[in-house]
Structures are given as C-alpha cells and as structure tokens.
N, C-alpha and C positions, 0 to 999 in steps of 0.2 A: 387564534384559538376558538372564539365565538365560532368563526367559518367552518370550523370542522368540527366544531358539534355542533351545527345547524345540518351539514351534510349529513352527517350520523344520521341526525334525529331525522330525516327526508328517506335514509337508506332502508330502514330495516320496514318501515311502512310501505315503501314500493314493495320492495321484496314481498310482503305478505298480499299485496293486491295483486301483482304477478303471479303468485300461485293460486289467487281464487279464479284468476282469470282464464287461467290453463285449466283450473278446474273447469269452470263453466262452458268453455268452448268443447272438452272434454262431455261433457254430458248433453249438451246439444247436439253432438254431431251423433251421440250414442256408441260410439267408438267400434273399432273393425270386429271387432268379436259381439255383439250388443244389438238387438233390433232396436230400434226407434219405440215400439209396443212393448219393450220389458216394464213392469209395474216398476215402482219404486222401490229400494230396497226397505226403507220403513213406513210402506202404504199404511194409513191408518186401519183400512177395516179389511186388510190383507197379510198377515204377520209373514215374513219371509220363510221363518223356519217350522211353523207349524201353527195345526188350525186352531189349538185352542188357546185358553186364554194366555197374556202374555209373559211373558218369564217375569216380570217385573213393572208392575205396573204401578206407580208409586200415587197416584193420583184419584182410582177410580173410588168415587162416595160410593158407600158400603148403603146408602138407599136408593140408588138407581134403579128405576124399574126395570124387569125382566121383560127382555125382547117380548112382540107377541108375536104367537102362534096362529097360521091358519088351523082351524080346527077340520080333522078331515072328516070323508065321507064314510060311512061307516056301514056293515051289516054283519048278521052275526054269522059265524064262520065254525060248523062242525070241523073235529079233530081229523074228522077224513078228509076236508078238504086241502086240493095240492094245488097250488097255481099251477104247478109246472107236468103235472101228473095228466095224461092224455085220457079223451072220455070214454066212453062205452064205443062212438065211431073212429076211436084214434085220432081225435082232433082235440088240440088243448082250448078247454072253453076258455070266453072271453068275462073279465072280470071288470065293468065297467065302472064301477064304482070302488074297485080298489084305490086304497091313499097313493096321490103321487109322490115321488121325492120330491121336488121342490115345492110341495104343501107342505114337508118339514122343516123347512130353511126357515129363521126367524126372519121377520120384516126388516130392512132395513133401516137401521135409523137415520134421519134426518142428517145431512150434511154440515159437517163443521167445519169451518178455517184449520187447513194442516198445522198452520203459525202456532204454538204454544199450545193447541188443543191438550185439556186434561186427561182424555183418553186417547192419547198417541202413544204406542209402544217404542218409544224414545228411549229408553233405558234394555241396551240389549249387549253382553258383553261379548260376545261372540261376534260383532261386527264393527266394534270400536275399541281396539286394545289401549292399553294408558300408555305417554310418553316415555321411552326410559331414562333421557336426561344423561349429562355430564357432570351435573351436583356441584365441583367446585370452582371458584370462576375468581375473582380479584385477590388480592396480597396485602397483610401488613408485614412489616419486617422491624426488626431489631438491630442495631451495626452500631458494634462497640470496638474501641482499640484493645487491645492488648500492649501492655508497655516492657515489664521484665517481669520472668517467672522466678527472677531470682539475682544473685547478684553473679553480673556477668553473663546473662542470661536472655538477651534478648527475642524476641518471641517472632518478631517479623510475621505479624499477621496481623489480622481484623476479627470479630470476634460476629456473627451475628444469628437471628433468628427468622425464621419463615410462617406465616402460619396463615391459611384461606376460608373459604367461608360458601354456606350453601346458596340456592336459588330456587323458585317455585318449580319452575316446569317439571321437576322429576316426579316419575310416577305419576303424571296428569295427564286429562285430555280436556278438550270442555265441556264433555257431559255432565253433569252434576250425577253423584252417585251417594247410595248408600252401601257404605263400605267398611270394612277394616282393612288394613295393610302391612306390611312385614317388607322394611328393604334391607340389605346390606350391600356395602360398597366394601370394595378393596382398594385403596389409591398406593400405587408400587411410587417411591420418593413425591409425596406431597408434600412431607417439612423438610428443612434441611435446618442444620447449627452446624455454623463455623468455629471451632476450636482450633486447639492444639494438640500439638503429637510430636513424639521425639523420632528422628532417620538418623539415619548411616548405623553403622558396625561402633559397637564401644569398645574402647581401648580395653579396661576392666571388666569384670562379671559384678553385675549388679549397678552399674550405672546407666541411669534413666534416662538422663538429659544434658543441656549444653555444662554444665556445670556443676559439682557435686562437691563438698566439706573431706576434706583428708586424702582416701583414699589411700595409700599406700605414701602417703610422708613425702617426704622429698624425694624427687626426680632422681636416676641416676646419674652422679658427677657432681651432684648440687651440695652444697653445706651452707648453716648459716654463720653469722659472724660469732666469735667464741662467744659471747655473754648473751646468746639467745638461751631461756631457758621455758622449756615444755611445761605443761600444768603435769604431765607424769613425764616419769624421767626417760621414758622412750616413745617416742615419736611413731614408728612402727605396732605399738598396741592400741593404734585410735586415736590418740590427743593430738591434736594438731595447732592447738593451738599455743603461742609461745609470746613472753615477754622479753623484749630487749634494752637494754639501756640508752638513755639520749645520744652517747657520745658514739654510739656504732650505727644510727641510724642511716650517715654517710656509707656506711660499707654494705649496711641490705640494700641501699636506693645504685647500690652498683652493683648489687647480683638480681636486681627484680628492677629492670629503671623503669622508673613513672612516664617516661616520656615527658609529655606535655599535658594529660591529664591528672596527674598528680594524685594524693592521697590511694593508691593503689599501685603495684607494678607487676609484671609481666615477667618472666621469661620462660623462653620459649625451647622445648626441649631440642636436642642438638639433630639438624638437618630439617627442621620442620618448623613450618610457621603457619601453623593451627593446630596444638596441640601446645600444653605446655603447664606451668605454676605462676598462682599470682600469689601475691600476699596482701590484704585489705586489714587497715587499722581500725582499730574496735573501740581502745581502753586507753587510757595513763595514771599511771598511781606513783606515792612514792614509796619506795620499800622504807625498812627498818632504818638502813642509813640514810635516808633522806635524799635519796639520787630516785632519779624521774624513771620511774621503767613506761615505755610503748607496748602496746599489745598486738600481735597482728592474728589475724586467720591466715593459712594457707588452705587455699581454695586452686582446687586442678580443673583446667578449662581442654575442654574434647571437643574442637572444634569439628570433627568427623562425624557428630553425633549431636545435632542441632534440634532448635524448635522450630516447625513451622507451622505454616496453615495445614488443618486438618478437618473434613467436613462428615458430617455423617446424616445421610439422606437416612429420614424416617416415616415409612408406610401406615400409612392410615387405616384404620379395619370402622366404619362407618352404621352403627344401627339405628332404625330410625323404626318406629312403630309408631305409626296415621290409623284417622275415626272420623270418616265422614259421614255426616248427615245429612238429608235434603229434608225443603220444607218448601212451601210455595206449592201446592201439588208438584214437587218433583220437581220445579224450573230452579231451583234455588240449593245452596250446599254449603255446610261449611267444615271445615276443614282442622282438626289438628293434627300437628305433628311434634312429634316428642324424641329427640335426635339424642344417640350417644354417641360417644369417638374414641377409641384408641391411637392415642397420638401423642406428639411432644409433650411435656406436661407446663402446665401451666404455671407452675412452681419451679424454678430452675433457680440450681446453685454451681456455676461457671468458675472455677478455683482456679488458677496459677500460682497460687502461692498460699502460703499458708500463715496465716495473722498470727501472734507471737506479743503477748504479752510480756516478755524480758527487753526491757529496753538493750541490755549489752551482745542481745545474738540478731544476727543478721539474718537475713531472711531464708528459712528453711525452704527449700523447689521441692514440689509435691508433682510427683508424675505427674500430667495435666492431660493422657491418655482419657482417661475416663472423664475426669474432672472438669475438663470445660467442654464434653459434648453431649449434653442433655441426657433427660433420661426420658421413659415411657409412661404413663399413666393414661386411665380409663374416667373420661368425665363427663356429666351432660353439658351440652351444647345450648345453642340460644334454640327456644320454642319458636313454633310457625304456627300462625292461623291462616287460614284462606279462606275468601267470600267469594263467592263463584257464582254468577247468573248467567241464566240459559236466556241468550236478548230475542234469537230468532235460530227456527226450526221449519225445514219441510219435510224432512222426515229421513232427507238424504243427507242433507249439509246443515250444521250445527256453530251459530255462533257466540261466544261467551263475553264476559267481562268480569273484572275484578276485584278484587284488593287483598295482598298480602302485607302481612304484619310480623316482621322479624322480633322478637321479646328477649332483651338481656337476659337469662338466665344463666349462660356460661361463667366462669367463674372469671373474678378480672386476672391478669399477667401479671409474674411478678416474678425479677430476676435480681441474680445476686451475683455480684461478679467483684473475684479477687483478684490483685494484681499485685505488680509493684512498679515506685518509678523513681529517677533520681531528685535529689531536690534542684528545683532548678535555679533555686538562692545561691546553691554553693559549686554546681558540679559543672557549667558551664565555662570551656577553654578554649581556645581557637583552634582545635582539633576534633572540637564535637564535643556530643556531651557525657560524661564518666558514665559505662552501664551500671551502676551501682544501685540497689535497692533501697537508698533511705525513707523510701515512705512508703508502706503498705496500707493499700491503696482499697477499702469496702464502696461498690458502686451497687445501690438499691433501687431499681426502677419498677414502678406498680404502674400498667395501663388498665384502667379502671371500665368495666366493660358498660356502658351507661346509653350509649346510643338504640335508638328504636328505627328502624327501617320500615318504611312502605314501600308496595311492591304493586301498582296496577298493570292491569296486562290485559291483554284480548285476546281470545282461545280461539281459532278454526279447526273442525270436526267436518272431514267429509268422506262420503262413499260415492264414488262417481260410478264404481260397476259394485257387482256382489261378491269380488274381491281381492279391488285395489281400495286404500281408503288411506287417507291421510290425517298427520297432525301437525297444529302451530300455533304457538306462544310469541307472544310481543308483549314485555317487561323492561318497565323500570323502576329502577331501586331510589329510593331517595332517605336518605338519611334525617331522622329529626333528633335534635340534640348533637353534644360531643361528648368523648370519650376523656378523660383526666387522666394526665402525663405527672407522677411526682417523681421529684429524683433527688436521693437522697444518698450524698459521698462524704465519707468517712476515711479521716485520710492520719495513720499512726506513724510520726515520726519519730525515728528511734533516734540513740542517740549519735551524733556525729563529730568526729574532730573538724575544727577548724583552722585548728595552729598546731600542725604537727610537732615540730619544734618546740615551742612554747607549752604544749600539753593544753590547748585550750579546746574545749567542745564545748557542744550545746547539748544540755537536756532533753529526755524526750517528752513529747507533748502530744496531742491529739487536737485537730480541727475537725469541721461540720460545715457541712452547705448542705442547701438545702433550695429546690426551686421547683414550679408545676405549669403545666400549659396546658392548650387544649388540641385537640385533632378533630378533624371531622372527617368521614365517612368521604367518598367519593361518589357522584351520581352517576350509576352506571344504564347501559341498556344491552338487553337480551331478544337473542333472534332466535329463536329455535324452530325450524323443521324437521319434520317427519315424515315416511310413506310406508307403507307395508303391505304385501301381500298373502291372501289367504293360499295357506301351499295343501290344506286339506280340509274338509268341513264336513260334519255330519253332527246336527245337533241331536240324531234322535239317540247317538253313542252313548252306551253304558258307561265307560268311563269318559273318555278324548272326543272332545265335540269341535276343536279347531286344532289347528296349526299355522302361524303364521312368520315369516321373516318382516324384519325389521329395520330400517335407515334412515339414520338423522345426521343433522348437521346443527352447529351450539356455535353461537357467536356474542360474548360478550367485550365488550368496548366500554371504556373510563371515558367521559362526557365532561371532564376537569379535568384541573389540575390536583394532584395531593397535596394533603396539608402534613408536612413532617416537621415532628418539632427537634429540636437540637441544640444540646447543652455541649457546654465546651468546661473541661473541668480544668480545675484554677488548683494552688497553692500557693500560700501567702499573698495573694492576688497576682500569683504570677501564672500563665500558661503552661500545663505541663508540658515538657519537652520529649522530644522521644529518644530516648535511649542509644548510644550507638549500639551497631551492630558488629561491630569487628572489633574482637575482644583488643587489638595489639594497638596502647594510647597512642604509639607513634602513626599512625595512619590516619590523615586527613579525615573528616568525618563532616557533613554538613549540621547545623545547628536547625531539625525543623520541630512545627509547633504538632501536638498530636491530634489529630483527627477527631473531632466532636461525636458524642453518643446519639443517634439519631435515631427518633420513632416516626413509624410510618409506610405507606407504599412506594419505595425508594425506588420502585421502578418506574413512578408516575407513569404518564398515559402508558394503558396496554391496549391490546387484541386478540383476545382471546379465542383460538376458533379450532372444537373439538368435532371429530366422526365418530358417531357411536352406531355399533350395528349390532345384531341379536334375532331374539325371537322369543314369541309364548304361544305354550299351550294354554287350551279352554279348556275346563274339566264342567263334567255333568251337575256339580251340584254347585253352579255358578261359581266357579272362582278361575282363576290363570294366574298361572305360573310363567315369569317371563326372566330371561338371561340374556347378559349383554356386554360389551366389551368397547371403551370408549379410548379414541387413540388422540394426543396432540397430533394440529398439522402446522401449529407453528414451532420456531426456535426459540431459542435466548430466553427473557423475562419474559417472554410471552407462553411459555410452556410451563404449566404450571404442575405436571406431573408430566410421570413416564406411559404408564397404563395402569386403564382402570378394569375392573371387574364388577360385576352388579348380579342381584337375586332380588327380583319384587315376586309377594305372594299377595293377593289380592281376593278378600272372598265378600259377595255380593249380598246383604242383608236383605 
C-alpha cells in the first residue's frame, strides 16, 4: 500500500512537469505557425489587444507619475495654413519645424523584471479562461440489511446510501482575480438508495407485497376444524382472525403442517408451491368455561409477488455562488464559495415496516415502494475558502500555489430505518430460521458532519501562441479531524407464544443499544489538465470579444485505505439471524448471521478519471460565460455519475 501511494504521489508531479516541458519546448521552437520575433502575449509595455491602458490592472498606485512628454517645436499657424495645400508655385511648402509624431510618444519608463512587476497586465480575461472541472470526486456510503418487511415477508436485499463531495479546481485557473461567480452543475445518478419494491403480477387487486392479513378468507377447498370460531361470524367480511380450542389444535397442525419450523403452518394452494395460506399464533385465553382457546392470523402468502432489491439513482442540480478578491498588488486572491444542492436528503426515513404499539398484532407490511427509497431536499453544502498566490509570471506562463479549506457547514446524516426480524431466542430449527416478525426492529444512525479538509495545490497558467493556452491543478486533500458514527437500535418485541400446547408466552418488552465510532476522511490527490483554443477573437467587439473550445482531463485517486465503521446488531445478546426466504418450513434453509450496518467508502481505494470538454464566450464588459459537459471514463465504483452538465458566469470587478 505505501508502494502505491508513493507511486501516486511521483505520478501526478511528472505529469504536470511533462506538460511544462512540452510547454517550453513549444515556445522556444516558436512553433509552425509563430515567428521567433512575435512579442509576448502579456508584454509589459505592449498590451496584446489594445493600446491603451489595461482592462484591469489591479496593481498600478493612483500616485504614479505621468509619463513625460517631449515638448515640441512650435510656431504660430494662421487658420489659412494647410500642410497639404499646394503654394502659389504648386509646390507643397516645407514645414520644418512642425511636431513630429514620435515627439508625442511618452518616454519610456525605466525597465522592470517581467517576474511579479506591479504594472504587468497580467489580469486579462480574454486570454486565460477558468477551468471548468468535474466538481464531484470520492464516496461515503451507507449499507444496511434489510431482514422482513413483515411476517413471512422476507425482503432479500441490502439497504444503502451513496453520497460525494466537491473539489478546488472548478471554475479556477491560477490567475488570481477579482471576481464574482455563478456555477451550476447537473449530475444525471450522483446518489443512488438501495430499497425495496414489490414484482411479479398479484394474485388479488390491491395487494402490495410478499404477504398481506385476510384477504379473501380461506383458500378454496380449505375449512377450518369445527370449533374454530372468527372475532365476526363470517370470515368473508374482513375478520380473519379466529380462536380455536386446545383439543383441535391437532387437526389445524394437519390442514396448515408446521413442518419443522413450528409455531406457524403453511399450506399450499392445490397445484402450486408458492402461492398459498399460513396461519401464525398470536393469543390464548380461557373462555367462560375455562377451556384454553388459541388464537391464530390467517395470513395469504403470494409468492408471485415478492420483495426485492430496488435502487433509485438521484440527480443532483448543484449552485454554487464564489467572491474573489485580490490583494498583494494583484499577486494574491482569496476565494469564497458558498455551495447549495439539490439531492438525496440528509434526513432519511427508510420504513419496511410499520412499528405497532399493540403488543397482540403482528406486524403490519407498509408498501416499502416509496418507503425505503429516499426522498429529495435542497440544502447548503460545506463552505470553500481558497488562498491562491501568483509565485512566478513572465507575462506568457503563470504559476501559483495554495491552500484550500473545506468548512463543515453541511448539515450531519441522519437515517432511520424500520424493519422487522425473528427472534433468534425462539425461531431457530434445523430447517432455518421461522420468517416471522417478532421484533420490530428502529435503526437510527447520525454521521455527524465534523471534519475540516485542506486542500494545497499548484496552479499552471500558460499561453504558448495567441491562441492555444492551457490550464493545471495538482491537489491534495487532507482531512483534519473525524466525523462521529452514533447508532442507536430500538428493538419492540411483541408478544410471542412459547408453548403452544401449554398456552405459554412471553410478554412484550422493548430493548436499546446504543454505540458510536469515529471515521476519517481519506487523503486524496487531484490531477487536473486543461487546453483550449481561441476559435474567434476581437476585443475591440461591441458585444463577443472571444470564443474559445475547451478540454480537460480530472484524475482523482484515494492515497489510503478507508476507515468504515461497522455495527453488528444484537438481540438479547444474540446475532440477529436472517430470515428464511422461502415461505414453505419444509424446505431446508441455512442458519446465517445478518450482515453488519456499515459507514464509510465501501469502495475503499478508487480512480477516478473524468473528460470534460465545453467552451466560453468573453463579453465586452469583462465577464464569460462558459458550458460544458463532463463524461466518466471509468467503470464500476469508480464511476461516480453518468453525465454531467455545467454553466459558469464569471464577471470581472
């Protein structure tokens, strides 16, 4: 691991020497279109696009003396006279003492180092556009189980969340500028949440899921044993639920057999083995004459009509409004940005189930369509500063240095996720374990947003002709501080028989646990290039003073390992178990432990590496407008959207 991010750290530095180097060989050779005698593009006492003073000159003291003037030769000049007007012999006299033009040219001043000079016209937008960046770059994630949405209900999925985060380069070059700015981004599947969702065709109209309470009463063909008797005296208007006496419990356990999971039975309607009626025990009392009655549900199981994994990718809409300043005569800049987002919300309530304070009802299935796939909210994001210094300038080629500073302001995480699962005290057989809901199951985890990022980097800025020019960032991110993991699971056990025979249950009750860790940030690094070509130029245009196309390449790389933390949830201090999935007890089933709730970048090491290509205009009263389109060129965990879209407005103080 050291070896390869030592290599990293050696990669993205050549990279950026190889392209100054191409630069430089580039502007010595002057290149095939290029005399060797073209002036510089930002000669100091020659402005490229026009003679007088410079679009922006952030530097020059407001007490600078005024060039001097040769004063010229002079004589007085009646209203008749014409230079050009021929004399009495048709010959144009000679005017020897008229001013010459270059008696009007001011003297020129005294020779400065190009390096940093405070009257260098270094600040010109029309010949150094801003980068337009790929904005989102590493993952944390969320990955939770799902156990049963209900009883008999198992869900056979994983539950989780996706969510990513910005970077400097966007919208920069290394010039330091006095600016305001306007981005928005469009990211098509930046987040994704794993839920649930019901498939196949339902047997009835209006059933949701693997599993639903009644429904149309008994199966046809079916009957129960004579002394079953309904809470209403027909079965057919809703009630399904029914008490039966101890001494016929024998004769339901042979119309619904338990198998070998027990306290529940099955059967299966005729020709089909996934589709069919259970009956689950709830209750026992004794009636008036003091004989024991059993209580059961009949609960219809639609094996046609299951839960699975269900994902629902969600587009990000990005606004970000930047104010920068220079100071330093102009060598110097700092930077805020003030970031909002339309995206996953940071409050999330993930339902399978539905919590049920009646200890004697079993757990009610709440479609889980909408319910465990997040929803959308609009929030601000963590704040950006940037410190930006201009180290060295000749006029053509610009280079910078840094420090950015990521500021928790985003709001922290905070998810709520309902389930249900069996108890794994009582429901464990040698056929697997009963899918029954005994314990409904509140999972609360808050990622507490707490960490501060710094971000140094080194900027190149150059124009090798008057109009190829390029841009490059080299960043990395270093995390100070960590982020707080609580997880807090509430777990309501309803009540359950034990001894069906005997009429023996437990009470329901309620536990708590309660645990918290820490995560830290990954150290990442960023390569960013850029080139662009000017495809039209006229600054003396009344509106459109440029045109230019645009092409980068974004390479972000994790420099660690991640730190993910991971609770494993308990009951009674046992492991919760996972649920079989095939409603019929008689079917072998393995006994496994369920999969821990995990915070973090589950994808550990990535590589991230985006093409972003575009263009901007320059408008007349200093500002550009640039658009742009950033595409993944990797796969898998390393593709952290589909495409993006971009608008920077940029106007020049």
């Amino acid at each position: 691991m050291r070896q390869d991010c030592g290599i990293k750290l050696l990669v993205g530095p050549a990279l950026l020497v190889l392209m100054l180097g191409n630069l430089c060989v580039a502007q010595q050779d002057g290149g095939p279109s290029r005399p060797s005698t073209e002036a510089p593009l930002f000669q100091p006492d020659a402005p490229l696009f026009q003679p007088e003073a410079p679009l922006f000159d952030p530097a020059r003291p407001a007490d600078r003396p005024a060039p001097e003037l040769t004063p010229p030769q002079t004589r007085p000049v009646t209203p008749s006279d014409d230079p050009n007007a021929p004399d009495s012999d048709g010959e144009t006299p000679e005017l020897p003492d008229q001013p010459l033009a270059a008696n009007l040219q001011p003297t020129p001043p005294s020779p400065t180092p190009p390096a940093l000079a405070s009257e260098q016209p270094y600040e010109r937008i029309s010949s150094m556009p801003y980068m337009l960046g790929d904005l989102l770059r590493a993952n944390r994630s969320v990955a939770f189980p799902y156990n049963l949405a209900g009883d008999i209900a198992g869900t056979e999925a994983n539950g989780a969340l996706q969510v990513r985060s910005p970077k400097v380069a966007e919208n920069n070059t290394a010039i330091p500028r006095q600016r305001v700015s306007f981005r928005y981004h469009w990211f098509s599947n930046s987040a994704k949440v794993t839920g649930l969702e019901p498939f196949g065709d339902p047997v009835f109209p209006g059933v949701v899921a693997a599993a639903d309470v009644g429904l149309n009463g008994l199966p046809p063909g079916v009957s129960l044993p004579p002394g079953a008797v309904f809470d209403s005296p027909d079965p057919n208007l809703g009630q399904f639920r029914f008490a039966i006496p101890g001494d016929q419990l024998a004769d339901l356990n042979a119309i619904f057999p338990p198998g070998d999971l027990g306290q529940f039975g099955v059967r299966f309607d005729p020709g089909s083995n996934s589709q069919g009626t259970a009956v689950i025990f709830q209750d026992s009392f004794f009636d008036d004459n003091d004989e024991q009655q059993f209580v059961f549900d009949l609960v219809r199981i639609l094996r046609n009509q299951e839960i699975r994994a269900a994902e629902r990718e969600i587009d990000t809409h990005l606004v970000n409004f930047g104010w920068e300043t220079t100071f330093l005569d102009g060598r110097a800049s700092l930077e805020v940005r003030v970031p909002f987002a339309e995206t996953v919300n940071s409050d999330l309530d993930l339902n399978a189930s539905r919590v049920v304070n009646d200890p004697f009802t079993r757990a009610f299935l709440v479609s889980p369509a909408g319910g465990t796939l997040g929803t959308v909210d609009s929030e601000l994001k963590d704040l950006q500063l940037i410190f930006k210094m201009l180290n060295w300038t000749d006029g053509r080629w610009f280079v910078s240095s840094g420090l950015g500073a990521t500021l928790p302001t985003a709001e922290d995480s905070n998810i709520s996720i309902v389930d249900g699962f069996p108890d794994p005290t009582l429901r464990v057989f040698s056929n697997g374990v009963a899918p029954l809901a005994d314990v409904l199951r509140t999972r609360d985890v808050r990622v507490k947003n707490e960490t501060i990022a710094l971000s140094p980097f080194v900027a190149v800025a150059a124009a090798p002709t008057s109009r190829l020019f390029f841009n490059g960032f080299l960043q990395f991110d270093f995390p100070i501080g960590q982020d707080t993991v609580e997880y807090n699971q509430s777990n309501f056990a309803r009540q359950v028989i034990v001894d069906v025979e005997n009429g023996i249950y437990r009470d329901p009750f309620e536990t708590h646990i309660s645990t918290a860790g820490k995560i830290r940030d990954q150290i990442l690094m960023h390569l960013d290039l850029g080139m662009g070509y000017w495809l039209y130029q006229n600054p003396r245009g009344r509106r459109i003073t440029g045109l230019a196309s645009l092409f980068e390449l974004h390479w972000t790389s994790t420099l660690q390992g991640a730190d993910v933390y991971s609770v494993q949830s308990t009951f009674l201090g046992e492991p919760v178990l996972l649920a079989n999935r095939d409603p019929n007890p008689a079917v072998p089933q393995p006994v496994l432990v369920e999969d821990p709730l995990r915070v973090g970048n589950l994808a550990n090491r990535m590589d991230i590496l985006n093409a972003t290509f575009g263009g901007v205009i320059t408008l007349s009263n200093d500002s550009s407008l640039s658009v742009g389109c950033s595409l993944p060129l990797q796969k898998g965990l390393d593709r952290v959207f589909d495409v993006e879209l971009m608008l920077h407005f940029n106007q020049l103080l």
